[in-house]
N, CA, C, O and CB atoms as a CASP TS submission, in Angstrom:
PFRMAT TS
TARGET T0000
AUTHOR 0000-0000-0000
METHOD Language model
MODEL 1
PARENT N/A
ATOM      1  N   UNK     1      -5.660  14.393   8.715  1.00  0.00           N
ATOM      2  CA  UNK     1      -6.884  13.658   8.504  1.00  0.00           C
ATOM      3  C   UNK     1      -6.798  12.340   9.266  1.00  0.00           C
ATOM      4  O   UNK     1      -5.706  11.774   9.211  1.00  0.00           O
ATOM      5  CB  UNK     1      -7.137  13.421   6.997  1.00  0.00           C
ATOM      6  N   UNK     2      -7.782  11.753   9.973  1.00  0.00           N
ATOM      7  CA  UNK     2      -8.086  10.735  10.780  1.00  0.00           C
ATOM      8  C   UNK     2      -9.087  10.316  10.173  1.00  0.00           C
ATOM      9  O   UNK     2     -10.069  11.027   9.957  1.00  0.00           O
ATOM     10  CB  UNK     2      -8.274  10.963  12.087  1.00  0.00           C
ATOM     11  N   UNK     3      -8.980   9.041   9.794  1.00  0.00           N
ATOM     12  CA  UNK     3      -9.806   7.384   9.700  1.00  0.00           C
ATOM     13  C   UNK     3     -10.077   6.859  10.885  1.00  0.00           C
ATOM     14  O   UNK     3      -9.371   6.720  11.885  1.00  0.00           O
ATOM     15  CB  UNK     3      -8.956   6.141   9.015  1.00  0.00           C
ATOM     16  N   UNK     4     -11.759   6.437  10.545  1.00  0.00           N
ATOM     17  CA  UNK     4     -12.613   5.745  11.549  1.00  0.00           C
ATOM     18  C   UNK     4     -11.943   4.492  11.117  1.00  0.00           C
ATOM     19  O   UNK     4     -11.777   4.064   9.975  1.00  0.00           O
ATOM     20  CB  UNK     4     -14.367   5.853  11.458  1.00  0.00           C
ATOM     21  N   UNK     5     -11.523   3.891  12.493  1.00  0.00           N
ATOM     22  CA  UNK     5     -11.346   2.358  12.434  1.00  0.00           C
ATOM     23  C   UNK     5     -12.221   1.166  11.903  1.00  0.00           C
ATOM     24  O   UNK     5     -11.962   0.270  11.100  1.00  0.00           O
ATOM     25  CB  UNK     5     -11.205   2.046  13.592  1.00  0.00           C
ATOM     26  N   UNK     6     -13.161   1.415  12.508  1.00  0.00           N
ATOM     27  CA  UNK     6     -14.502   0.485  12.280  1.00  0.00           C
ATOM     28  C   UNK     6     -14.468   0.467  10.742  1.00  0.00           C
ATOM     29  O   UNK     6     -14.274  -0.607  10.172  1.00  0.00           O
ATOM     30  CB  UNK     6     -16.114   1.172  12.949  1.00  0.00           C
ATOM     31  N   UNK     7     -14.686   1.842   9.891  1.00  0.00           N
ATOM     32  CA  UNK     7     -15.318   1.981   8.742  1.00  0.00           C
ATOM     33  C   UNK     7     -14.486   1.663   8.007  1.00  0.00           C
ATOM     34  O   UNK     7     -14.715   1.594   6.800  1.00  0.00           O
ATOM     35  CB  UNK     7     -15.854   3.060   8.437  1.00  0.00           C
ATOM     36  N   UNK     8     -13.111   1.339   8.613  1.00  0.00           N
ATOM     37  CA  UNK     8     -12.059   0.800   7.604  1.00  0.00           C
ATOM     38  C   UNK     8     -12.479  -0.986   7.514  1.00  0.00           C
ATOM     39  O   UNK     8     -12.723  -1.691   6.535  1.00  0.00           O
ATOM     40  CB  UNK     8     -10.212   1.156   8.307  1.00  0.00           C
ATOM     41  N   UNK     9     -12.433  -1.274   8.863  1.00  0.00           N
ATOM     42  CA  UNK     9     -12.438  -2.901   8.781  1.00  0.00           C
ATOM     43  C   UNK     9     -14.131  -3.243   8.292  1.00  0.00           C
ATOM     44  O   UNK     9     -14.314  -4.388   7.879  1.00  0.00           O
ATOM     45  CB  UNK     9     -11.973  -3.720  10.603  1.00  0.00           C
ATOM     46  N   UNK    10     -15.321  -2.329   8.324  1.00  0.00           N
ATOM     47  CA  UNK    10     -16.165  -2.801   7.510  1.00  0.00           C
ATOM     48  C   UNK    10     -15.710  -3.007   5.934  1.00  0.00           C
ATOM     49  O   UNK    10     -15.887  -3.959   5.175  1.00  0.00           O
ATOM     50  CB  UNK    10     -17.227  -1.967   7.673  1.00  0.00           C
ATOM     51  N   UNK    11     -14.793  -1.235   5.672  1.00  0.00           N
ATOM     52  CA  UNK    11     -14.356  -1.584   3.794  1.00  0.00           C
ATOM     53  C   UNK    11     -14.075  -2.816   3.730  1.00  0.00           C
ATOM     54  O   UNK    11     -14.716  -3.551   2.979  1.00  0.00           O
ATOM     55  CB  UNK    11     -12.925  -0.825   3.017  1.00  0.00           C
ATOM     56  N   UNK    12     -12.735  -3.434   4.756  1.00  0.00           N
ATOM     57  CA  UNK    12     -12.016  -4.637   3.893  1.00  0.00           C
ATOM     58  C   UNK    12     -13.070  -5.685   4.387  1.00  0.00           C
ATOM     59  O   UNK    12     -12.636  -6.784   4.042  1.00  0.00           O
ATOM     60  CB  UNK    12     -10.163  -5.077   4.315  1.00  0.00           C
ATOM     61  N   UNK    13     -14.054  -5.806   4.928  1.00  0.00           N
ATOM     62  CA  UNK    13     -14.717  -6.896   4.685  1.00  0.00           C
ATOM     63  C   UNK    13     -15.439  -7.289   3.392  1.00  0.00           C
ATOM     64  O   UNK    13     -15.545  -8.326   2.737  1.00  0.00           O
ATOM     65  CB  UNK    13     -15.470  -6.905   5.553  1.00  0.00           C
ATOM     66  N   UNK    14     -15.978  -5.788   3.278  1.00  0.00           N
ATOM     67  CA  UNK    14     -16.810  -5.610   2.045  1.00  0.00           C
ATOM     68  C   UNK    14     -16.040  -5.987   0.792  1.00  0.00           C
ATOM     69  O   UNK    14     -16.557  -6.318  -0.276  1.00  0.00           O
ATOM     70  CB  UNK    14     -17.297  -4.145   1.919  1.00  0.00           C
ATOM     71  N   UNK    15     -14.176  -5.859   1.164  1.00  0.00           N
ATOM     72  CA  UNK    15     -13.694  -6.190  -0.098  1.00  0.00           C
ATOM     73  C   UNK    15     -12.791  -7.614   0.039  1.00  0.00           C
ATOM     74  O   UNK    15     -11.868  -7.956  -0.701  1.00  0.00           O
ATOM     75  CB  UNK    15     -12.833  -4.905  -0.662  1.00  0.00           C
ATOM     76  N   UNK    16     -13.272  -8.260   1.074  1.00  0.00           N
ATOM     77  CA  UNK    16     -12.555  -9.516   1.342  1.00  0.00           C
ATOM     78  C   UNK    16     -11.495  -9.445   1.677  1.00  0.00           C
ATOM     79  O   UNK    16     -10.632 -10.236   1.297  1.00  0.00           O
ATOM     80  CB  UNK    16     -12.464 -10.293   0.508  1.00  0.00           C
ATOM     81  N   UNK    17     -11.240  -8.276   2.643  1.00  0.00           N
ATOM     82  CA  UNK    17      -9.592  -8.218   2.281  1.00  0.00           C
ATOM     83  C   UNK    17      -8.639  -8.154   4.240  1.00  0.00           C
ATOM     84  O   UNK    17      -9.196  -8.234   5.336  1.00  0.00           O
ATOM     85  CB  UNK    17      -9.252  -6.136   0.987  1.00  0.00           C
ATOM     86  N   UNK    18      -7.768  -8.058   4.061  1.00  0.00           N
ATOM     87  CA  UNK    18      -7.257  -8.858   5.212  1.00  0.00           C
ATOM     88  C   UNK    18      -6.162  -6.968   5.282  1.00  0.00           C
ATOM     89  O   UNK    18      -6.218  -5.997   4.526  1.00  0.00           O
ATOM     90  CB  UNK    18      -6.259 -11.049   4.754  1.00  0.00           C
ATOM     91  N   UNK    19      -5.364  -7.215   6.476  1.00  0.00           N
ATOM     92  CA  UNK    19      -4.717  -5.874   6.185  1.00  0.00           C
ATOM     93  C   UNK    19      -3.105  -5.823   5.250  1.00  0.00           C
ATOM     94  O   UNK    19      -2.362  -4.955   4.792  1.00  0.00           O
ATOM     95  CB  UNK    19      -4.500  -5.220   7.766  1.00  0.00           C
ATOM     96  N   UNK    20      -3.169  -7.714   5.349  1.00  0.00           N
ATOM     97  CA  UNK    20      -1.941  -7.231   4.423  1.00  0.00           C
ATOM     98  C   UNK    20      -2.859  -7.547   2.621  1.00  0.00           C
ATOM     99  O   UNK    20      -2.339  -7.413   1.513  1.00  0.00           O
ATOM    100  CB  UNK    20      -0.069  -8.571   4.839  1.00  0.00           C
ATOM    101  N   UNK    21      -3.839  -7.839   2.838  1.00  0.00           N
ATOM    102  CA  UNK    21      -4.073  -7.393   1.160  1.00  0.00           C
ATOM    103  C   UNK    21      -4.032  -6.128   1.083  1.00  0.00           C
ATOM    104  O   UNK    21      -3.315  -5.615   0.223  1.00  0.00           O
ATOM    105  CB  UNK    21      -5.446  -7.773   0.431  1.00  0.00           C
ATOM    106  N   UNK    22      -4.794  -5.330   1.968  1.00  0.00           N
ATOM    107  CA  UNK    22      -4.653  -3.842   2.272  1.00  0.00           C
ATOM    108  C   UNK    22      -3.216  -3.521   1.778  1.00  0.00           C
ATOM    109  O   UNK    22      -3.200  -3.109   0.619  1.00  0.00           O
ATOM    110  CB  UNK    22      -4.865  -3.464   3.931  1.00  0.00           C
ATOM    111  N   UNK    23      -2.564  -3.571   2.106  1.00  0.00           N
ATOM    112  CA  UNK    23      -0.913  -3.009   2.121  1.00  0.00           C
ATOM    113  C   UNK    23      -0.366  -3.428   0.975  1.00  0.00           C
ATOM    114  O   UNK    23       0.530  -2.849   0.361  1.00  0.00           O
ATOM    115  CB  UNK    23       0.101  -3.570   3.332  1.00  0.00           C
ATOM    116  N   UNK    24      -0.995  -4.617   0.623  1.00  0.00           N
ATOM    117  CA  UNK    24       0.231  -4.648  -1.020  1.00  0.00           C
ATOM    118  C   UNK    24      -1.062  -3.973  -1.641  1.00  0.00           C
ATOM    119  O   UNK    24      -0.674  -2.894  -2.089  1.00  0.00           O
ATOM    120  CB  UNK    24       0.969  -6.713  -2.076  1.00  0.00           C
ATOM    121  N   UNK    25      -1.997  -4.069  -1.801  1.00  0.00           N
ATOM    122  CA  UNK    25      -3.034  -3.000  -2.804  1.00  0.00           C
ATOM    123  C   UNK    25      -2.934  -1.588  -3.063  1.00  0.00           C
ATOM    124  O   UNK    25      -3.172  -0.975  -4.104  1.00  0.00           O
ATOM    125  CB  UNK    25      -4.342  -2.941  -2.318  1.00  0.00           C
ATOM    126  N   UNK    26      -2.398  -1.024  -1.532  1.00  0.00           N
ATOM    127  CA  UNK    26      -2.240   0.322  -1.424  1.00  0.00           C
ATOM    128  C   UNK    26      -1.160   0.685  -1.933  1.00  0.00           C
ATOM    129  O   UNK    26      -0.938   1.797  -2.414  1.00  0.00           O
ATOM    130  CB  UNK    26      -2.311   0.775  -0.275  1.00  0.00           C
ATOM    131  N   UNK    27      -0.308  -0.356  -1.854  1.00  0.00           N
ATOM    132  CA  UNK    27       1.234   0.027  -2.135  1.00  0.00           C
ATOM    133  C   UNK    27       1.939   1.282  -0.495  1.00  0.00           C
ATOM    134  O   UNK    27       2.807   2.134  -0.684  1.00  0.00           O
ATOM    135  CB  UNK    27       1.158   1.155  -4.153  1.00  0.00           C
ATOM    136  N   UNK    28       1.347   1.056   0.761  1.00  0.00           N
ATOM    137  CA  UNK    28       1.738   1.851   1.224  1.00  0.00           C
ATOM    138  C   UNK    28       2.892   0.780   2.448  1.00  0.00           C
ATOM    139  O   UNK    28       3.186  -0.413   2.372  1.00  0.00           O
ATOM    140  CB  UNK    28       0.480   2.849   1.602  1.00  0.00           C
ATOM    141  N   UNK    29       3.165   1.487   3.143  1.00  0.00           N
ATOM    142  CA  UNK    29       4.199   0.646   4.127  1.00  0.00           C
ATOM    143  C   UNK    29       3.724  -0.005   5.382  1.00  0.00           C
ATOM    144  O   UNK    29       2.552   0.035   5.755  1.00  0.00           O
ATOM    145  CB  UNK    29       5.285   1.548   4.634  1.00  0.00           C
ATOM    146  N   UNK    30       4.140  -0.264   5.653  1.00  0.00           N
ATOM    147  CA  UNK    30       2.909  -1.314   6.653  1.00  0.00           C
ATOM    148  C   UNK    30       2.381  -0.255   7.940  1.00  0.00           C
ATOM    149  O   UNK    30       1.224   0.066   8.212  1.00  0.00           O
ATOM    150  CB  UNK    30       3.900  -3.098   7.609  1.00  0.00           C
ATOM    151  N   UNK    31       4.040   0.277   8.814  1.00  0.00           N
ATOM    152  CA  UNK    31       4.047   1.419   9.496  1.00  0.00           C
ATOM    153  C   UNK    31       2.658   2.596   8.762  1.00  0.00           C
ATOM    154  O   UNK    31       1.684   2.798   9.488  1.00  0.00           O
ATOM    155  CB  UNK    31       5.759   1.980   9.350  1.00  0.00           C
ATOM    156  N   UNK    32       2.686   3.046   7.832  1.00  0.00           N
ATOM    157  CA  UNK    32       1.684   3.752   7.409  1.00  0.00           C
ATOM    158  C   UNK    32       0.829   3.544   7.409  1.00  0.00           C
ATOM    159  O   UNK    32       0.077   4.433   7.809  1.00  0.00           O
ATOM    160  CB  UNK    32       1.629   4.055   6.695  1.00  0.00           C
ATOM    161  N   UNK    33       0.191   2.194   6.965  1.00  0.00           N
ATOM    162  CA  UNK    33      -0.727   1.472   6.878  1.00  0.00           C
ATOM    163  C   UNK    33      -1.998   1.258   8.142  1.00  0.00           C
ATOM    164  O   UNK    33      -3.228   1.296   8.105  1.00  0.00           O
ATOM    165  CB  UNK    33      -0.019   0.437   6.564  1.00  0.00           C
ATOM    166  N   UNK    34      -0.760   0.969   9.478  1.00  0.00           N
ATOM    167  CA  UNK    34      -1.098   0.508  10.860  1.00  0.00           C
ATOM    168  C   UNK    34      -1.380   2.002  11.280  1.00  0.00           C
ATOM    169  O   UNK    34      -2.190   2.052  12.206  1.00  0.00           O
ATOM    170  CB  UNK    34       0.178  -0.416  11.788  1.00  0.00           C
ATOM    171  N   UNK    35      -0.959   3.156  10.875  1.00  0.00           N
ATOM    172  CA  UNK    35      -0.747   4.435  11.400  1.00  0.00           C
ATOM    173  C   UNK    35      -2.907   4.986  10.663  1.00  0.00           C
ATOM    174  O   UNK    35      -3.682   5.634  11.367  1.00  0.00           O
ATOM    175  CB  UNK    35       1.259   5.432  10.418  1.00  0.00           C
ATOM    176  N   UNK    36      -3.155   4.623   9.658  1.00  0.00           N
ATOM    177  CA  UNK    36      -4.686   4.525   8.710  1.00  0.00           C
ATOM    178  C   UNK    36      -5.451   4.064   9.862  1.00  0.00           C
ATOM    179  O   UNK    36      -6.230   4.744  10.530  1.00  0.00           O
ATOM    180  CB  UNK    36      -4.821   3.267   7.181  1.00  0.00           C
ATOM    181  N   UNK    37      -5.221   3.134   9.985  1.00  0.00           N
ATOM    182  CA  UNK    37      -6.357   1.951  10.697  1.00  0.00           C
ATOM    183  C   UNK    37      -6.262   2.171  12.366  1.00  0.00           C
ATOM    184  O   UNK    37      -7.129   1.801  13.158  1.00  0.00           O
ATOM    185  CB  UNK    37      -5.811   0.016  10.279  1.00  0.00           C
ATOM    186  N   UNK    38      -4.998   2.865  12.718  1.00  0.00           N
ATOM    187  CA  UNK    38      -5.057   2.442  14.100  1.00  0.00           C
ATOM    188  C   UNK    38      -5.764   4.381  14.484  1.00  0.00           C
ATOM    189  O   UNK    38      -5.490   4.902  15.565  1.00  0.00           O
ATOM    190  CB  UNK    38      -3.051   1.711  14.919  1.00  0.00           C
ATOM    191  N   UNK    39      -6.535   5.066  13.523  1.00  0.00           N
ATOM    192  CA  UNK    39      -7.389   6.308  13.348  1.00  0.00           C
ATOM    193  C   UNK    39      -5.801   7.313  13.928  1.00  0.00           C
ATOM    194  O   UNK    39      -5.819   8.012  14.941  1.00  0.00           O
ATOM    195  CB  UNK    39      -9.256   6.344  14.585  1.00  0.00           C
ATOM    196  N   UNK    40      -4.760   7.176  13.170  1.00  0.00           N
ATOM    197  CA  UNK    40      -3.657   8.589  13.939  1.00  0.00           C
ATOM    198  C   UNK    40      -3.521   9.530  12.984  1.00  0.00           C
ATOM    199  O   UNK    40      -3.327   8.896  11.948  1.00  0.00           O
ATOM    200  CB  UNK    40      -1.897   8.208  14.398  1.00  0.00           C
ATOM    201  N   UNK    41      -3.510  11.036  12.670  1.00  0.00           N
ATOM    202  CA  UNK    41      -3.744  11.709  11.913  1.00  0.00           C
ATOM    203  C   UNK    41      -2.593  11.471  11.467  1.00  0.00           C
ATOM    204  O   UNK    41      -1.555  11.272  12.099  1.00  0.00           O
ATOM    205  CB  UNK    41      -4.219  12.788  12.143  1.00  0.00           C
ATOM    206  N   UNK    42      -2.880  11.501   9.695  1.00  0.00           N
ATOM    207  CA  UNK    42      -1.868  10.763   7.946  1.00  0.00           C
ATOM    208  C   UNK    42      -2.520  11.809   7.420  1.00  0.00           C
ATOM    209  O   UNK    42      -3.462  12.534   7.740  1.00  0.00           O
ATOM    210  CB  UNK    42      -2.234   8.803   6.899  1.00  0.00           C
ATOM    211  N   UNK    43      -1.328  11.631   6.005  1.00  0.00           N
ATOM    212  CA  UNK    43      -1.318  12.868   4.786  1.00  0.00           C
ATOM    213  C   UNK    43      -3.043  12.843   4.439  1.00  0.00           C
ATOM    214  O   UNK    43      -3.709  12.168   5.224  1.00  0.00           O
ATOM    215  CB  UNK    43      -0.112  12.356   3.038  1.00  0.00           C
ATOM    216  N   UNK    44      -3.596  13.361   3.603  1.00  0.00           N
ATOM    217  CA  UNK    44      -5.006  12.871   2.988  1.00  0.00           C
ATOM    218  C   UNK    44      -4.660  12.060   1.317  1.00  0.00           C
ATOM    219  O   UNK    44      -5.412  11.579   0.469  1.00  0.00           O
ATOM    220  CB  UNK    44      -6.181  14.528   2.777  1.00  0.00           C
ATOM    221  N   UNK    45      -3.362  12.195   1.390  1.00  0.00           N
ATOM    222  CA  UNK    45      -2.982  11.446   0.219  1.00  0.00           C
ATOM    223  C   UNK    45      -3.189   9.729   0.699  1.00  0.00           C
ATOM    224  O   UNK    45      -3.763   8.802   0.129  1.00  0.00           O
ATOM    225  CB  UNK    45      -1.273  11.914  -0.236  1.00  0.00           C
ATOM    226  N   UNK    46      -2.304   9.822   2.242  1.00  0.00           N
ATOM    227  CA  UNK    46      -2.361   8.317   2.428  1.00  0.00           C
ATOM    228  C   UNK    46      -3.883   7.866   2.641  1.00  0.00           C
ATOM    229  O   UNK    46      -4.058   6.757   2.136  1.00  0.00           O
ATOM    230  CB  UNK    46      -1.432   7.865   3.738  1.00  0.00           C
ATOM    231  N   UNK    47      -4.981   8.366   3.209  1.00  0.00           N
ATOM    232  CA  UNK    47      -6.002   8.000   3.265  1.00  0.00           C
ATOM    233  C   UNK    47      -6.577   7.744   2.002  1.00  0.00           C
ATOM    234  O   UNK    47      -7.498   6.949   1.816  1.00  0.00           O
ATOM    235  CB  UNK    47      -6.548   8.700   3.951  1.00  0.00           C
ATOM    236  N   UNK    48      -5.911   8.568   0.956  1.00  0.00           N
ATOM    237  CA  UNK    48      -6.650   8.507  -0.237  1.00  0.00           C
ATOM    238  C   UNK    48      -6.353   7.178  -0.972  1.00  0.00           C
ATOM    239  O   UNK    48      -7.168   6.638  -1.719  1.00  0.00           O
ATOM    240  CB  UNK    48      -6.333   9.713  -1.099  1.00  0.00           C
ATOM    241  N   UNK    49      -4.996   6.649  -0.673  1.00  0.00           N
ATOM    242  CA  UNK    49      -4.555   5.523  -0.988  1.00  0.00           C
ATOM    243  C   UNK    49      -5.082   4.253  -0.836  1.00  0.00           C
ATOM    244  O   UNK    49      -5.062   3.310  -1.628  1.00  0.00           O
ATOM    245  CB  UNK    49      -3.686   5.513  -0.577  1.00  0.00           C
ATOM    246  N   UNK    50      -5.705   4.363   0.620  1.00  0.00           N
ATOM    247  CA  UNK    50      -5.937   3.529   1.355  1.00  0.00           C
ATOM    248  C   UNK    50      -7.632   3.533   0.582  1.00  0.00           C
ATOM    249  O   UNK    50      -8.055   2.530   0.009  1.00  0.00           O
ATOM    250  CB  UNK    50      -5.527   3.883   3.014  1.00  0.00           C
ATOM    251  N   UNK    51      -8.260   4.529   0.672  1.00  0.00           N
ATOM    252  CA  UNK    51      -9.385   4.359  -0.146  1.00  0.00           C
ATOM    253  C   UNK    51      -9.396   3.562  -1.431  1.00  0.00           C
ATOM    254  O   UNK    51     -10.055   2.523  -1.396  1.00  0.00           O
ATOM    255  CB  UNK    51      -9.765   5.531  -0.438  1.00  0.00           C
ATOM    256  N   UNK    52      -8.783   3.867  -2.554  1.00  0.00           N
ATOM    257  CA  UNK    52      -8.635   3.742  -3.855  1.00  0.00           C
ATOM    258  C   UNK    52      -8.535   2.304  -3.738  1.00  0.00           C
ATOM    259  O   UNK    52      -9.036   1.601  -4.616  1.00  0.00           O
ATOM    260  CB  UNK    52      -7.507   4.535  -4.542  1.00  0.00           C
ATOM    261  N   UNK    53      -7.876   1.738  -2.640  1.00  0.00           N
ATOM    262  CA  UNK    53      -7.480   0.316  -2.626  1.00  0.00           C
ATOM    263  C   UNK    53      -8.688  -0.582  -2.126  1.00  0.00           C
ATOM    264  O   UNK    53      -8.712  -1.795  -2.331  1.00  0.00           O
ATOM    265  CB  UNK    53      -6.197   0.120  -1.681  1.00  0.00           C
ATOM    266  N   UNK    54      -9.547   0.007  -1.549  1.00  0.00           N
ATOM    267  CA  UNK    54     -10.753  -0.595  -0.846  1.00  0.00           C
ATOM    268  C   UNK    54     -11.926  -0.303  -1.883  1.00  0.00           C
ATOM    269  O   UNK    54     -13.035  -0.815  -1.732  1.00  0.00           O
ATOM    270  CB  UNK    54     -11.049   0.115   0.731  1.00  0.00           C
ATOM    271  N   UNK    55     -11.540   0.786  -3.242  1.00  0.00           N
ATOM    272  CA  UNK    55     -12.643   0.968  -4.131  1.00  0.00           C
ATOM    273  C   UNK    55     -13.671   1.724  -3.016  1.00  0.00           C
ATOM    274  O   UNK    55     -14.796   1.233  -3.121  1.00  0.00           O
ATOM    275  CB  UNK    55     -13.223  -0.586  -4.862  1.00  0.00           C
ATOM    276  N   UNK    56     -13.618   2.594  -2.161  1.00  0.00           N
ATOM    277  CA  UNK    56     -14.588   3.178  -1.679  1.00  0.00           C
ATOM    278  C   UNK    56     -13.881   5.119  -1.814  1.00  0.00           C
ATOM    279  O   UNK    56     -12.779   5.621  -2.039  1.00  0.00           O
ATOM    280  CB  UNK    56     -14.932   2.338   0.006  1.00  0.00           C
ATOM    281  N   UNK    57     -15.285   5.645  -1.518  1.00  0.00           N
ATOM    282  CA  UNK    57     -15.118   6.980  -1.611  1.00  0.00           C
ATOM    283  C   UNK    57     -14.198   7.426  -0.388  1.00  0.00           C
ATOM    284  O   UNK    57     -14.641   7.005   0.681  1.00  0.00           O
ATOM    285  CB  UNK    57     -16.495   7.665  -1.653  1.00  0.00           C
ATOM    286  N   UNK    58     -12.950   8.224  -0.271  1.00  0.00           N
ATOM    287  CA  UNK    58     -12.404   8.395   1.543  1.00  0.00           C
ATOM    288  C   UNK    58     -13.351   9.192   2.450  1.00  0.00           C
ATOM    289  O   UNK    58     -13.113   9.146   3.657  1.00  0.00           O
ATOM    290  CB  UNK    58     -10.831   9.350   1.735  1.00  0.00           C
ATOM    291  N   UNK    59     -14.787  10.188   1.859  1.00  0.00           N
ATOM    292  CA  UNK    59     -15.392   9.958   2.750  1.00  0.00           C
ATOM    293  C   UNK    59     -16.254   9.272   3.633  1.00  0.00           C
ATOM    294  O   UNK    59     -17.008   9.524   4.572  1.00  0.00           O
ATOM    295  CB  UNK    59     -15.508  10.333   2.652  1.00  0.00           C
ATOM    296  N   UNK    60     -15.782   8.139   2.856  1.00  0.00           N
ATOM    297  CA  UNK    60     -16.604   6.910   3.780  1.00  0.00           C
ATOM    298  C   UNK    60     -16.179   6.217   4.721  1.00  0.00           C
ATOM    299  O   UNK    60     -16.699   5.320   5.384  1.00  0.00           O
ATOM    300  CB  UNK    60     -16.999   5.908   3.160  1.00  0.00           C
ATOM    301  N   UNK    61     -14.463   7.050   4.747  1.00  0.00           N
ATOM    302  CA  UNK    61     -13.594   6.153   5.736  1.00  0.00           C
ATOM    303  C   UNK    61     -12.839   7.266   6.602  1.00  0.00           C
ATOM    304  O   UNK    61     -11.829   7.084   7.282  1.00  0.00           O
ATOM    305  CB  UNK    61     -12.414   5.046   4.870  1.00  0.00           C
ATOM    306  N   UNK    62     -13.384   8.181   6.470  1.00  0.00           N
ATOM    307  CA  UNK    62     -13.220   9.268   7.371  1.00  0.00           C
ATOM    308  C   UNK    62     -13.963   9.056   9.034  1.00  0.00           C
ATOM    309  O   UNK    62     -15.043   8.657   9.471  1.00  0.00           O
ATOM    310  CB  UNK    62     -13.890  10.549   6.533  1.00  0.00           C
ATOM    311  N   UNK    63     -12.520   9.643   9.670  1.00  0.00           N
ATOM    312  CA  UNK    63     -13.478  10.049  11.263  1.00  0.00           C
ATOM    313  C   UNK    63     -14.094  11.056  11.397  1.00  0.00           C
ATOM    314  O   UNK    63     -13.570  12.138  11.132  1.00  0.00           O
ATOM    315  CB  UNK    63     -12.785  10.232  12.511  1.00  0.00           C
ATOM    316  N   UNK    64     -15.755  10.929  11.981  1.00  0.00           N
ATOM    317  CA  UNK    64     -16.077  12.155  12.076  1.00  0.00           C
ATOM    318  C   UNK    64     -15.591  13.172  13.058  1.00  0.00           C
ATOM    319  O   UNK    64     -16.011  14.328  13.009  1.00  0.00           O
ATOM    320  CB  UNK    64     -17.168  12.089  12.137  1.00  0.00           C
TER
END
């Protein structure tokens, strides 16, 4: 599964959030983290992580 970049850095705007709030919220590793955002195909667990932490649905942070 691949994450749209954009639709990530709209979430953390929407949630005020920077990428290392991202990373301690997610609880994921930074490497993982950068691996979400920089759109490289991750588990759908980690996307899911990464969602849960932004309070948005992961298909909203999906690449199409």
């Amino acid at each position: 599964m691949k994450a749209d970049r954009k639709k990530i850095e709209i979430a953390m705007a929407n949630s005020c959030m920077n990428a290392e709030d991202l990373q301690k919220e997610s609880g994921l590793p930074r490497p993982s983290l950068n691996n979400v955002i920089s759109g490289r195909s991750v588990r759908p667990g980690t996307i899911g992580r990464v969602a849960r932490a932004l309070k948005v649905n992961v298909t909203e942070i999906l690449a199409e």
